[in-house]
N, C-alpha and C positions, 0 to 999 in steps of 0.2 A: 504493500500500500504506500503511495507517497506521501512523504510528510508532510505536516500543514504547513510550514515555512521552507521552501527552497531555500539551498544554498548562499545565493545570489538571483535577485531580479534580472532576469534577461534581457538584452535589450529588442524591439520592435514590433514587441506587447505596447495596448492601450495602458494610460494611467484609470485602475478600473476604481470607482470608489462607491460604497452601497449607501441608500438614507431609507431610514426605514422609523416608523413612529411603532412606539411600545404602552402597553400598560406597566404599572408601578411593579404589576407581577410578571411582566418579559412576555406577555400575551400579544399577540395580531391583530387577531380577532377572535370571535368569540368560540366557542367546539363547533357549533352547528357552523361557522362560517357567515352569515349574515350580518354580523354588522360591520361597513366595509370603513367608516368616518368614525372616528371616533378624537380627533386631535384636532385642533381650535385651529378659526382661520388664518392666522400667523403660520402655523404649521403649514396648510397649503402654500399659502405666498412662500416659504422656505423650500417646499418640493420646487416651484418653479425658477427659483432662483437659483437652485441646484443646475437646474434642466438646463436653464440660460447659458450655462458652462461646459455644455457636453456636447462632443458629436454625436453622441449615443445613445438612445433609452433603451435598458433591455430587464425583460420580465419573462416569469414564465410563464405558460398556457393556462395554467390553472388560475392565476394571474387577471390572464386576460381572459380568459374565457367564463367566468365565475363574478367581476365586475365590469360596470359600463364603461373601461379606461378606452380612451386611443391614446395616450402618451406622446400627446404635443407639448409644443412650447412654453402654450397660455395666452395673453394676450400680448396686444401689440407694445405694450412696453418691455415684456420679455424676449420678445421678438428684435424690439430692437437692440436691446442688451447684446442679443449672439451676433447682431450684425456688427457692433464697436469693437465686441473682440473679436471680428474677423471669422468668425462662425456662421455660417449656412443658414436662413432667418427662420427654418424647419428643420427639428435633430432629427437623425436618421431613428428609426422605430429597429427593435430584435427581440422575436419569442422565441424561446427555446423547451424543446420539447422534445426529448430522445426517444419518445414513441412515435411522434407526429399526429398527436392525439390532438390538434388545434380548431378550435370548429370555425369553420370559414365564414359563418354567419354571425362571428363575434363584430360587435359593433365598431372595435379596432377597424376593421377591412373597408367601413362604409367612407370617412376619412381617408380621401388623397393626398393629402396638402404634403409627404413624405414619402421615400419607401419603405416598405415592411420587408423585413429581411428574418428567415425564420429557420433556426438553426437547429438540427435533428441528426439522426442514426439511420441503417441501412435497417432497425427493427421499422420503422415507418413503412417499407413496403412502396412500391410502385402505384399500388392505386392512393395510396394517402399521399404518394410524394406529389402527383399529378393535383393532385383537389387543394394542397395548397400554394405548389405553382400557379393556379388560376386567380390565385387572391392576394399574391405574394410577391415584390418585385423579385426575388431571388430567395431559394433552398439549397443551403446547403448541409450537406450531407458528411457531421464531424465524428464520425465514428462507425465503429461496429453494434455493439448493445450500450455503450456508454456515450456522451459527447466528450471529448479530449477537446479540454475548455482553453488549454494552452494555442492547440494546433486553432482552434477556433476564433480564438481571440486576435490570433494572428493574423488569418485570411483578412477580419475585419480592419485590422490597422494596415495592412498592405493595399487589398481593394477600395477598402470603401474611407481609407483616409480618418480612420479611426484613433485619434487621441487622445480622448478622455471619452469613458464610457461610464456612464448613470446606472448602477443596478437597483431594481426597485422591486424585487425577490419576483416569488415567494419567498417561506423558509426554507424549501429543498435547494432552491437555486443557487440561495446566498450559501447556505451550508455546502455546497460543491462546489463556489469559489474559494472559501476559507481553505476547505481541503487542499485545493491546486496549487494555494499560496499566490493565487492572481490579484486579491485585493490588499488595496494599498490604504485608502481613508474608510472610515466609518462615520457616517454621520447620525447619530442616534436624538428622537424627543422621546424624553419621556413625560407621559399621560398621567393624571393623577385617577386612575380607574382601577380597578382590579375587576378583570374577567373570571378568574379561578378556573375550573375545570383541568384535568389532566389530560382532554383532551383537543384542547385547544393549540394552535397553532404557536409556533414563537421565533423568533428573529433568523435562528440557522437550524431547521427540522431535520430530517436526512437521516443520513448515515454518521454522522457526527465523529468525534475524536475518541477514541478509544482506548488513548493513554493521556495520561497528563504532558507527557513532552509532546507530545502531536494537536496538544490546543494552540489555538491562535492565540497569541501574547499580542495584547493591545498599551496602547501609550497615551494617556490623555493629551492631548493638541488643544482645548479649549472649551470653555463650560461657562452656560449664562442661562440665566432664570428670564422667560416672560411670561406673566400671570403665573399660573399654577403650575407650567410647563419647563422641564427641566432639557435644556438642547445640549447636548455634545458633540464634541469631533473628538476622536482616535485615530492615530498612527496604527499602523499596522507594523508588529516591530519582526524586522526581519532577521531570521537565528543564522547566526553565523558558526555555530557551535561555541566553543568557548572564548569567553573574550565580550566586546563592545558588543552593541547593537547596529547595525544600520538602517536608516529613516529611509523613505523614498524621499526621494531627490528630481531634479532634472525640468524639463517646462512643460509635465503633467502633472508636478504639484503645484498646490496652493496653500498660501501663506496664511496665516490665523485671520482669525473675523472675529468683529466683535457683535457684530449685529446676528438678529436670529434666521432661520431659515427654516423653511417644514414642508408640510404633505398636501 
């Protein structure tokens, strides 16, 4: 199994970073999945000023197929934000879905203003490869029964000019980037709510870490209260084995904030 922190960050990978809103109990949402808002509209305005930074949005199927998202920009002030820095006034849209279990009539596909790019395994099959090429600008196809998020992440930075990439889960999503050692920031709110249940969703679901050395070691980067609402950013701290840590670096990172940002 590969470790949750590589060696060394490769270079010609995206800078990939998740933001993701929590309950006080590390909950999603709720067991049944139904309540999709549950963090104040600060928190929104914060998801889109994320967004305004990214070439990228990527979600997974369940994701998109289970709420009303298309995973735009927002409005025309965010819009213009991606235009100042030099960013495309539409981020490119990625589901990912190693079944290719995507339903083509999810309200994402109705929304052209971007392309949808939806990334899957050879378990998808020819006739689901085809049903989502029809609603899809491009499928690609990163794996065998699994998506190799490395190889995948890469096509996206080489093709489609991918340099900073917005992950906006699920939990199995986020929890199999953690695994790969592909995420570099974390941006967390947390909610003053508690969900409870045990069977309720949370931040990184999956397959998860299995030893304590195989957890993702995070580094607090920055922390500020609006209303009830607690915002973080964390580093991603990369294991070098013994010795320092090193920080991601280079011009897909971004420098502290003081102000808030959300969902």
């Amino acid at each position: 199994m590969r470790r949750a922190n590589p060696p060394r960050r490769q270079s010609g990978l995206p800078f990939v970073f998740v933001n993701f809103a929590m309950t006080a109990d590390g909950k999603i949402t709720t067991a049944n999945r139904k309540v999709t808002s549950f963090s104040s509209p600060r928190d929104r305005e914060h998801m889109f000023e994320l967004r305004a930074s990214a070439d990228a949005v990527m979600a997974g199927a369940r994701t998109v197929d289970l709420n009303p998202v298309i995973m735009g920009p927002g409005g025309g002030k965010y819009r213009d934000q991606r235009v100042r820095r030099g960013l495309a006034e539409y981020n490119l849209r990625v589901i990912v879905s190693g079944s290719g279990t995507v339903n083509p009539k999810a309200k994402i596909f109705d929304r052209k203003f971007s392309p949808i790019i939806i990334l899957t395994t050879e378990r998808a099959g020819p006739k689901k490869l085809q049903a989502l090429r029809n609603v899809a600008q491009e499928v690609k196809v990163c794996g065998k029964s699994e998506i190799d998020f490395e190889q995948a992440l890469r096509w996206l930075h080489q093709k489609w000019n991918v340099r900073r990439l917005l992950c906006e889960g699920g939990g199995e999503l986020n929890d199999a980037l953690f695994r790969a050692g592909l995420v570099q920031e974390l941006h967390l709110t947390i909610c003053p709510r508690i969900f409870g249940g045990r069977d309720a969703p949370t931040l990184a679901d999956g397959r998860g870490s299995p030893k304590l050395a195989q957890a993702t070691n995070l580094e607090l980067k920055s922390s500020h209260t609006y209303g009830e609402e607690l915002y973080l950013v964390y580093r991603v701290r990369l294991s070098l084995g013994p010795g320092p840590q090193l920080r991601p670096t280079g011009p897909g990172a971004i420098t502290d904030r003081k102000g808030g940002s959300g969902r």
